[in-house]
C-alpha positions, 0 to 999 in steps of 0.5 A: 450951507455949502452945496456939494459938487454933484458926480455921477456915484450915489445910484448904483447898482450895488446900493440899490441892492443893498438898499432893497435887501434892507427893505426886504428883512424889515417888511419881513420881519416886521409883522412877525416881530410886531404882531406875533412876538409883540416886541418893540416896532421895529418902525414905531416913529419916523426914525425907524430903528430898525433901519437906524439898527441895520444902517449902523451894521453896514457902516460898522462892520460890512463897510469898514471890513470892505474898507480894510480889504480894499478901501477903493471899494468901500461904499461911498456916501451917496450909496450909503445915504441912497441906501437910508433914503430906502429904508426910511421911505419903507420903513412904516408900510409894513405896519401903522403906516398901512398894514396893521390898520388896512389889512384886518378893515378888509375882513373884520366887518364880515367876520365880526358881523352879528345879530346885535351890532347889525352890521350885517344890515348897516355895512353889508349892501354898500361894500363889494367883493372888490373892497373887503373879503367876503368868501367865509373860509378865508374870513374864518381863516384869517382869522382862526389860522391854519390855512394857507393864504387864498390869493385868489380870493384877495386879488382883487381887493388887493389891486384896488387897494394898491391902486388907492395907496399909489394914488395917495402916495402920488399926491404926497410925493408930488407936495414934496416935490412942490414944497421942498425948496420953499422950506429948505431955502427960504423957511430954512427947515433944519431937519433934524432928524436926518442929521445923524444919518449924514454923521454916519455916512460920513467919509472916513480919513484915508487909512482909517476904517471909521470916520470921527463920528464913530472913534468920538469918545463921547459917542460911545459913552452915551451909547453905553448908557441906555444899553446898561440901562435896557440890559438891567431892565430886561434881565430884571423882566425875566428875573424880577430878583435883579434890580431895576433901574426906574425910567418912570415915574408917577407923579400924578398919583398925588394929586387926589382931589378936584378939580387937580384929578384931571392932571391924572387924565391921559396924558398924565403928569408923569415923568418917564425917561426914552434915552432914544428920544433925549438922544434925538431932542439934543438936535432941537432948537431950545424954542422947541424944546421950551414950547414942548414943556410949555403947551403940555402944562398949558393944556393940563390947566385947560383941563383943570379949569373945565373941570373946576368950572363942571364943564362937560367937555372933557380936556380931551375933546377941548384939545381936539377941537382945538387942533382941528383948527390948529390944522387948518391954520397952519396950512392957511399960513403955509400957503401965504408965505409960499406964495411967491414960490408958488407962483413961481411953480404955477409960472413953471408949470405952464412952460417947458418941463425941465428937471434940474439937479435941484430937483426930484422931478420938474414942477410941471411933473409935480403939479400934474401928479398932484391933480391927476393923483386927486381926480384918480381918488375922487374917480376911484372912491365915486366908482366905490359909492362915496359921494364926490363931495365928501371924498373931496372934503375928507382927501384935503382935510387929510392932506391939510393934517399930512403937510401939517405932520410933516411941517413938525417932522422937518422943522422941529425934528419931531420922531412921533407925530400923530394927530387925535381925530380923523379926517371925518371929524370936520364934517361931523362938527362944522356940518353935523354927521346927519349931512352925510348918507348911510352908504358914505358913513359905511365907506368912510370907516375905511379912512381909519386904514391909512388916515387915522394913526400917522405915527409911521406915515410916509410923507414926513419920510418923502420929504427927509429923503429930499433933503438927503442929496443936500449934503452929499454929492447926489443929484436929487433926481436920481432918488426918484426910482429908489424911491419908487422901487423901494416903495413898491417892493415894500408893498408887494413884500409887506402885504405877502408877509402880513397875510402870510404870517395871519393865516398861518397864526390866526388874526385872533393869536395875533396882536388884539389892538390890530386885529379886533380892537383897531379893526372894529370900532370904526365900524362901531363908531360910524354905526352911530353916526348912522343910528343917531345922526347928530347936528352941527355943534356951534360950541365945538365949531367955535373951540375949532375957531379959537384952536385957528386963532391960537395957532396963528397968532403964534406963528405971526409973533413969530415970524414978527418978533424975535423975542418971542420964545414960544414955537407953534410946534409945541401947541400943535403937538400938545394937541396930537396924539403924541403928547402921551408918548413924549 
């Protein structure tokens, strides 16, 4: 790849604001859409489509009508890409990526507090009024509307939390920034998903409003056919007299008998039909794809086996286990093969910090951020009660899974990436839940607020948007304050909408998963931990060992053969909580 020649234009004034009025009517719109008129997300994955919707917009109609009037004035590129790298960095915080889970853990075990589940004795005494809510009118109110939202009330949770995320958020920036050479120009990640971005930013020719892209017949074509397709089935949704035309099909309703009944179990053996995520599988490599098809009927078998052999794991925890170490194993190999460029960023660090064209912010900047970011959780989750040892523990088992997600994003493309345990869950298995106090469990159900649905996390966006100034003229670090603008404005904006929106409507009106279903069972589950504290499992232990050894043995086959067709993405997704969604 040739790199481009950098010049001053990309962060502008007016891309910013367009960039920030992007951002703005997606966190607003968000929560009404998501959790009161329960449409399609408007995020859902880590190719937002509602920011692909209004990307499309402003090349399509707002640039090209600029471009008519007075081409001169027409948004370059580098505007338009700053643009997208906004909107994507912003896109999940309004909602799985923080929002939906955080927001309701600050009120439900207060308001859903009684007699038989006694949380009242469990959880109460180890939360203060600076983590959760505990003012009754505005517990009652969140969740029974009507009110007007008591900001006064909500402040000083609000902070604190803010200053958690910005913590988080610190430290997967700074990896970002630390890794983002290693895989672009030596692993050569392909990021796939920021292929169509750059095709629509594309430079018309000089007297035309559209670039090739836009006047390729094929596109349009392929993009009549999910519209015939989505405009049939949502008329025949409201007048079931229409036809429909079948995007699902249930193939394993055929398989009655044991021990083939466990190719019933999620995820089933069904065929459905996303035109959006054919669309996207277009840019994988064939490997990928194979491996994709390969592991999923892989880990089916797995599942008939032990069901034929009257095992009492199910397919489910046997894949769990698996990918815990599966984790572990992908971050151990990542670290050795970036040895070398990590050596050169701890040798950078100890010099005079100097940012350059190629990036965000200096490597010394980076690795301060990175440790100052995790001694200020540590400090912050101390101050809330929890144990050093078991902050430290959970934080980099979190980020271990986070750099892994991200790996599947930006080498395979990947649009929903979510793993199928929690942080916690390698405490539970290797050291055993009756290692951890009461106090730490009662805290560590608010892990579930950022660390437990990772399909609209930030990182993989971070790292996409680092890529962006690659192929346009952009000096990498000038992303650096749109970013943090674009990320911050988010914050504020999401946050005002969300509680807005719940107090106006009522949390028990809103969207049952994220208000009741997602907000207790956290506190349900952990209360078990706390009743019946259990021991470590050597057989789970060792199912983790065997995922560690799966995973790196595929990665050595191939980086050492290039015959070996079978791409460690497909096993570690196999093993995610995306493989029922694809």
């Amino acid at each position: 790849m040739n790199r481009p020649t950098y010049s001053p234009g990309g962060i502008t004034s007016r891309s910013l604001f367009l960039g920030l009025l992007c951002v703005v009517s997606i966190s607003v719109a968000t929560p009404y859409n998501n959790l009161f008129l329960g449409g399609t997300s408007l995020a859902g994955n880590h190719f937002p489509i509602a920011g692909v919707f209004l990307f499309t917009i402003i090349i399509l109609f707002v640039n090209a009508a600029i471009r008519k009037i007075s081409p001169t004035q027409a948004f370059s590129p580098a505007e338009l890409i700053v643009v997208w790298g906004m909107i994507i960095v912003s896109a999940g915080i309004p909602y799985s990526g923080l929002m939906r889970y955080l927001i309701p853990l600050l009120v439900a075990p207060i308001f859903f507090a009684s007699p038989e589940n006694e949380w009242r004795q469990f959880y109460h005494p180890h939360l203060s009024d600076w983590i959760v809510i505990k003012n009754k009118q505005a517990v009652d109110g969140f969740y029974q509307g009507g009110l007007t939202v008591p900001w006064q009330v909500w402040m000083k949770p609000l902070g604190m939390w803010a200053i958690f995320v910005l913590l988080i958020y610190l430290v997967m920036f700074c990896l970002c920034a630390i890794l983002r050479k290693q895989w672009v120009e030596r692993e050569r990640y392909v990021f796939p998903l920021i292929q169509l971005p750059i095709e629509l930013a594309n430079q018309p020719q000089p007297s035309l409003s559209f670039n090739s892209f836009f006047r390729n017949r094929l596109v349009w074509i392929g993009f009549s056919v999910p519209l015939v397709l989505h405009l049939v089935n949502g008329l025949n949704a409201y007048w079931p007299e229409l036809p429909q035309i079948p995007t699902e099909f249930q193939l394993s309703r055929y398989f009655t008998e044991k021990p083939w009944t466990a190719l019933r179990r999620s995820p089933a053996v069904n065929f459905k039909i996303f035109p959006s995520v054919v669309g996207i599988t277009y840019l994988l490599t064939l490997d990928v794809a194979f491996s994709f098809w390969f592991f999923f009927l892989f880990n089916k078998l797995e599942q008939v086996f032990l069901l034929a052999i009257g095992s009492k794991w199910s397919g489910s925890t046997f894949a769990v286990r698996q990918g815990m170490g599966a984790y572990i194993a992908l971050f151990a190999v990542m670290i050795w093969s970036s040895r070398a460029h990590l050596g050169k960023v701890i040798r950078q660090t100890l010099q005079t910090p100097r940012v350059s064209q190629d990036e965000i912010i200096s490597y010394r900047s980076a690795v301060i951020g990175l440790v100052g970011g995790m001694i200020g959780l540590i400090i912050l989750c101390s101050l809330a009660g929890l144990s050093n040892w078991v902050t430290t523990v959970v934080l980099i088992a979190f980020f271990v899974i986070a750099l892994g997600l991200t790996w599947m994003v930006a080498n395979g493309g990947l649009l929903y990436v979510k793993q199928r345990f929690r942080p916690t869950d390698y405490i539970i298995t290797i050291l055993g839940s009756n290692s951890v106090s009461n106090d730490n469990w009662a805290l560590l159900t608010f892990q579930d607020g950022m660390m437990r649905d990772t399909r609209e996390m930030l990182m993989p966006n971070l790292m996409n948007s680092m890529r962006l100034p690659d192929f346009i003229a952009l000096r990498r670090y000038s992303l650096l304050w749109s970013t943090i603008l674009s990320v911050s404005v988010t914050l504020c904006v999401s946050a005002y909408a969300f509680l807005a929106l719940t107090y106006e409507k009522g949390g028990l009106n809103l969207e049952t998963y994220a208000y009741v279903t997602a907000a207790i069972r956290p506190f349900d589950q952990f209360r078990r931990h706390m009743i019946t504290p259990t021991e470590a499992s050597m057989a789970e232990s060792i199912v983790v060992v065997i995922g560690a050894g799966m995973m790196s043995g595929l990665m050595y086959f191939r980086r050492k053969f290039l015959w070996w067709r079978l791409h460690p993405i497909g096993y570690l997704m196999h093993l995610s909580g995306a493989s029922p969604a694809l």
